[in-house]
N, C-alpha and C positions, 0 to 999 in steps of 0.2 A: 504493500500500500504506500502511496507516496505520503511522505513526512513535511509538505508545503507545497499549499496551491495559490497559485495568481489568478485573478479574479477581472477577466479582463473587460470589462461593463460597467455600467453606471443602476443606479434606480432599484426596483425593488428586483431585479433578479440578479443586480448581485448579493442582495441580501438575501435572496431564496439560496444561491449556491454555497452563499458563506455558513447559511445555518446548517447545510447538511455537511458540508467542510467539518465542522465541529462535532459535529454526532458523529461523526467517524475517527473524530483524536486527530485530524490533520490540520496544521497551522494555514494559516490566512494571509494572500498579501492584497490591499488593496489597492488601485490603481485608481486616478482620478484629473480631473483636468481644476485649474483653480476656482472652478464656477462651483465645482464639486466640493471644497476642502470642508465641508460643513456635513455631509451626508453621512446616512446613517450608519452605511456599510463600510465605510472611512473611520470614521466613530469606534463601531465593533469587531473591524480586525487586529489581529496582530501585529501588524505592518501595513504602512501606505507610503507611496509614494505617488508625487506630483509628476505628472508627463505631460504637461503642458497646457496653454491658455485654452478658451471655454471653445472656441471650433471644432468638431469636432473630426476632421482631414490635421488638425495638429497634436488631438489629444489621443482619443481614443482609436482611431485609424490609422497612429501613428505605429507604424510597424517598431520599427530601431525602436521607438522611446519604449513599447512595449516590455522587446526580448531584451532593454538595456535593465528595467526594473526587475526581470526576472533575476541576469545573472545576480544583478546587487545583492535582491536579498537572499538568493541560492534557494529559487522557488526549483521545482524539479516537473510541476505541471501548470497548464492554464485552461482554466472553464474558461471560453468565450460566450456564454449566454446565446441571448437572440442577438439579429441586430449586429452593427459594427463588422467584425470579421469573423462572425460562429460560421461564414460560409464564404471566405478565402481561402481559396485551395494553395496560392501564393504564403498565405500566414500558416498553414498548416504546412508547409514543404521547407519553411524557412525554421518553425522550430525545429521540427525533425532532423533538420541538418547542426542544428545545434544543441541539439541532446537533450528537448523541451517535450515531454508530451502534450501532443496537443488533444484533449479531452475532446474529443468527437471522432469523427469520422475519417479517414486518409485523404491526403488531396488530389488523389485521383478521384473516387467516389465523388467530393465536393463538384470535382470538375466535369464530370459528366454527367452528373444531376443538374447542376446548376447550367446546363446549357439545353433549354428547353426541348429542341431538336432532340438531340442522343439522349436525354433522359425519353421521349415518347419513344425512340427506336429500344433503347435500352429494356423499359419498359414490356413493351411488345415480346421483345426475345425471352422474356424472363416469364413471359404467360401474363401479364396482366393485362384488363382489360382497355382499350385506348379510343378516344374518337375516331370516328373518322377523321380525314384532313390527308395534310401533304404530306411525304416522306421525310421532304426538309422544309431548308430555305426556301421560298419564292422569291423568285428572281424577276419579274416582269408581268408584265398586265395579262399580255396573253397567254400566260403560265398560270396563272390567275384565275383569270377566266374559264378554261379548263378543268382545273381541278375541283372549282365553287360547281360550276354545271355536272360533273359528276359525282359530288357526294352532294348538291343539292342543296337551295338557300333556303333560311340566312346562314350566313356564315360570319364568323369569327376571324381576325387578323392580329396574330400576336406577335411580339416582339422575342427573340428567340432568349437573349440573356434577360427578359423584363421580370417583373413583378411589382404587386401594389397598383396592376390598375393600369398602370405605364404602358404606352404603344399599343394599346390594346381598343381594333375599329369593331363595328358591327354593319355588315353590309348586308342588307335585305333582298336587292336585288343587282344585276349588272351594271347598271345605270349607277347605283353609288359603291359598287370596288372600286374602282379608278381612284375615288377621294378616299374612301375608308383605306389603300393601300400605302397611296403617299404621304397620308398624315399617319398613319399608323407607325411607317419606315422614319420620318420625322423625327416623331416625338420619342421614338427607340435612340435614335443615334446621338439626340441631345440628353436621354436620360442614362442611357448606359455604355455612348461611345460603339457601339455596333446596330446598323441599322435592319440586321437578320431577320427575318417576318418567317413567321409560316402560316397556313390556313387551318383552321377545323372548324365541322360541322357546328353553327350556335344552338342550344338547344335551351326552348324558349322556358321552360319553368324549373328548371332542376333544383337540385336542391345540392347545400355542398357538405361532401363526406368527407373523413379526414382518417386511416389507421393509427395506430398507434405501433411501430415496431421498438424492438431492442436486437439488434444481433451481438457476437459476440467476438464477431472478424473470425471465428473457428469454422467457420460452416452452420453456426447455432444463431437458430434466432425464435422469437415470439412475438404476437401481437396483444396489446391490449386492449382491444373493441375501437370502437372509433367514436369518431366527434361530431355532431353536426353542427358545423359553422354556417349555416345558411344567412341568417340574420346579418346583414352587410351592408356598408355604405360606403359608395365610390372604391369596390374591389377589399374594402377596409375590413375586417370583423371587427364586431362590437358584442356579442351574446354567443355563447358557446356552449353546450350541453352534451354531457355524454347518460345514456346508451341516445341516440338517435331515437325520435318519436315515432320517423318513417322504416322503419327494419325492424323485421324479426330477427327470431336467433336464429333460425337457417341463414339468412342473408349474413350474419354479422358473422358466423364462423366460418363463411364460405370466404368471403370479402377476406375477412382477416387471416383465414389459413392461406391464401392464394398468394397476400403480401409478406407472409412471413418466410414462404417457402421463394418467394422470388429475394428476400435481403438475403435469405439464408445463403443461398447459390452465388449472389453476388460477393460472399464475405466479408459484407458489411460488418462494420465496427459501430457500437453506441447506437445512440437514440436517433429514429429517423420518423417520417413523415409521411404517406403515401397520399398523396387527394385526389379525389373525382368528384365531379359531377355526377348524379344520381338520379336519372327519371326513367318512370315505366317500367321500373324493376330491374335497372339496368344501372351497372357500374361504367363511369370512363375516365379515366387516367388524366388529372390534370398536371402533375408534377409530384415528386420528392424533394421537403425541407429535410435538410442533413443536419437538423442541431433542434434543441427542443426548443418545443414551441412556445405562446405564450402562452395558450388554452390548455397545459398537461394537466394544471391542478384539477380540472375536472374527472380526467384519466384515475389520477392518485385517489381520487375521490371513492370510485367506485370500486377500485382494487385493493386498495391499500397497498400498493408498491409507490416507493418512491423513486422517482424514474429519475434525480441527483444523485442517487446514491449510485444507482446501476451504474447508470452514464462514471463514475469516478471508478466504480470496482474494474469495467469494462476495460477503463482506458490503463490501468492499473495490471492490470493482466490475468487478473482476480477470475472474470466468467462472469457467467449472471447468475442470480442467484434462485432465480424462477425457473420452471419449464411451464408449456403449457398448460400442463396440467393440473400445476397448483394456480392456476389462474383463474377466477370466482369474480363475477360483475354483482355488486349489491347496489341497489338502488339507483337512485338516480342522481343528479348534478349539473349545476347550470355557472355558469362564471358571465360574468358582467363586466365591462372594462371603463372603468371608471376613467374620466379623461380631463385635465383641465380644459377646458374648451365650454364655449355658451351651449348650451343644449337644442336649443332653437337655428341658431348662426354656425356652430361649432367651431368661430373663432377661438382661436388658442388664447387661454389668459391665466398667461404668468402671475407670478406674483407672491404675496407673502401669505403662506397659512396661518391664520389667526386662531383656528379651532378644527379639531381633527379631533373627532369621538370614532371609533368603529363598532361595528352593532358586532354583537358576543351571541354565546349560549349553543345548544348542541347543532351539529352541522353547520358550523359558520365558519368560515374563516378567510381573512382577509390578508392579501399580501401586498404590502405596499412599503417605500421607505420614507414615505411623508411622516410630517411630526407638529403639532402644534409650534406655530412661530417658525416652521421652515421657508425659506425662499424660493418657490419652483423657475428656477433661471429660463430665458426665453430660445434655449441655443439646441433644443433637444426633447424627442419625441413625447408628445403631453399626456403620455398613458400615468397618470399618478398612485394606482392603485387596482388589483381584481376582488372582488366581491365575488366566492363562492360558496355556495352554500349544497347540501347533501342531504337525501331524505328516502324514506327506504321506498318512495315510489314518485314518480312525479307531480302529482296531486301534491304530496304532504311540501316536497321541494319548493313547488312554487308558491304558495301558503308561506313558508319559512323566508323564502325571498323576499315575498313581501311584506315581512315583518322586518327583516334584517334593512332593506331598503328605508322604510322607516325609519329605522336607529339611526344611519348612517347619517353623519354633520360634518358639513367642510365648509367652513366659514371661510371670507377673504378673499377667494378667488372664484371664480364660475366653473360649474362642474357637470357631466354629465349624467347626474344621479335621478333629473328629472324626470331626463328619456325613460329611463330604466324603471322608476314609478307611477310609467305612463303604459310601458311597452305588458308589464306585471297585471295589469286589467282588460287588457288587449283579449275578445274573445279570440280570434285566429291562433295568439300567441299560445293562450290556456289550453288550443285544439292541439298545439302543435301542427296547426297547420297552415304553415308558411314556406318560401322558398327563397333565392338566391335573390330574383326583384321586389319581395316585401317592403321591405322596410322604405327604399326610397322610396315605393309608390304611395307607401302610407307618411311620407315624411313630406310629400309635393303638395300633397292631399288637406295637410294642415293647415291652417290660417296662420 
């Protein structure tokens, strides 16, 4: 087991990694830019050091300042969290060479998931289910054209390195690919520096599914049910619930044996991610995130594993510590993303926490590294906190949510807690019957 982990993140998941750091005996370092020098998880490590002003291409992106805090304080691994570089196959190639484990996945893996193309080919070879669409890149209109006329509109235009929403058109008919391709190729090349596209079929109400694997890099791997992140705004999640309201347990252990048996094959390392799109009874392959997600605690929720501790034993050389078959879904769980932002506007508002109560009591628990009289700096993503709650069926769950929603109080600055006490009476919501365009149609809908 390693004897010091760098902790290389900001907000409440570094303070998720630091807590399970400590339940395992392994010392702490934290990393921070000066916007940071005040936070929580700066505060309750063992070490911190400063790497730089509040941008973060100088702080926490900053490769060198990273591996330079590690040698200092002869950390021996680094959690990367979400976010920043949990999915640079470059920061992952570069510890390696310098004798750093990096706590996820190889940067080969990183680098073939992360390139949307070879992850769907990849995908594919591995037995999972995939859209239709192109083989690759699309390269021109009348390549284009072609390929939308055979798997049939509307179609979809993705950017091949995107995510978040980014480069991503919807063309209904011929008449608008021509514009859905060049703005698609656009806004790829000014967000991620490669303007790569490919096509797949759009499928108009699905719903979004998400696995849960751990492999073990040995050929060993598991799933732990999956996640329905449907509830979304502008590509965003914001409500996250596991088991799924739309899946049985044939589906679930079908879906999840099929992902576990294609990381297995790949000999994948740690915690991964598998998503589709889900209508008509039908799984399709959207991508693999290579590092965990934000939405696990719902996972932990339901199994009682904690998918920090794995991800550390994994990268440690340890194994996992589950097989499938000590694996048990109890109830149910919903996670909320609590965000500084207007509720209404969803303008981001910084600023100082004057009051931070969090709502307690059984199935509750919230993670976040806010604090009464904290300053939420303007340089960095406004997720402040998850709210999730656990109940031994979904009924009692959403009941408890919206008790804990209640409790909850964040003075000082604007918060997204309103949505969430709006969305908690929502009959569709209570049906679980919602999908991938809910929320914004119900959010245009508003006055």
């Amino acid at each position: 087991m390693f004897q010091k982990i760098l902790i290389a993140n900001r907000g409440e998941i570094a303070l998720r990694i630091l807590r399970a750091a400590k339940e395992l005996g392994i010392q702490t370092v934290a990393v921070h830019s000066t916007a940071d020098a005040n936070a929580m998880h700066v505060r309750l490590a063992d070490e911190s050091v400063c790497i730089g002003p509040p941008p973060s291409r100088d702080s926490y992106l900053n490769i060198h300042q990273i591996v330079a805090a590690c040698e200092i304080t002869g950390a021996d691994a680094i959690h990367p969290g979400y976010g920043f570089l949990s999915e640079n196959a470059k920061f992952a190639d570069i510890l390696a060479a310098h004798n750093i484990t990096f706590i996820g996945p190889s940067g080969d893996h990183i680098r073939v998931m992360g390139d949307k193309i070879e992850a769907k080919r990849t995908a594919k070879r591995l037995g999972i289910p995939v859209v239709p669409g192109s083989e690759g890149g699309v390269t021109d209109e009348g390549e284009a054209k072609r390929i939308a006329a055979d798997i049939g509109y509307p179609v979809i235009i993705k950017a091949s390195a995107g995510g978040g929403g980014r480069g991503m058109k919807v063309a209904r008919d011929e008449t608008e690919l021509s514009v859905a391709l060049d703005t698609a190729r656009t806004e790829a090349a000014a967000a991620f520096g490669d303007d790569a596209v490919y096509i797949e079929k759009y499928l108009e109400k699905p719903r979004h599914i998400e696995v849960q694997i751990l492999g073990d890099g040995r050929g060993n791997a598991v799933h732990l049910g999956e996640r329905d992140c449907s509830l979304q705004r502008r590509h965003q999640k914001v409500w996250e619930e596991a088991t799924s309201p739309a899946l049985n347990g044939e589906e679930r252990s079908k879906i999840g044996d099929t992902c576990a048996k294609a990381v297995a094959d790949l000999g994948y390392s740690g915690a991964g991610t598998i998503e589709f799109l889900y209508e008509n009874g039908k799984f399709y392959f959207i991508e693999m995130n290579t590092r965990l997600q934000v939405e696990h605690p719902v996972t932990e929720a339901i199994t009682g594993i904690d998918l920090v501790h794995e991800q550390i034993r994994v990268a440690s050389g340890s194994g996992l510590s589950v097989t499938q078959d000590d694996i048990r879904f109890n109830g149910h769980a919903i996670e909320c993303r609590i965000n500084a932002e207007d509720a209404r506007t969803f303008v981001p508002s910084p600023g100082t926490v004057t009051t931070f109560h969090t709502p307690g009591g059984l199935g509750v628990r919230v993670d976040s590294a806010v604090y009464s009289g904290y300053k939420i700096p303007p340089y960095y993503d406004s997720l402040i906190g998850k709210l999730i709650v656990h109940g031994r069926n979904r009924v009692e769950c959403m009941m408890r949510l919206r008790r804990a929603l209640d409790e909850f109080v964040v003075d000082g600055i604007n918060t997204t807690l309103p949505l969430f006490r709006d969305l908690v009476g929502n009959p569709d919501i209570a049906n679980g019957d919602y999908d991938i365009h809910w929320l914004e149609k119900y959010l245009a809908q508003k006055p």
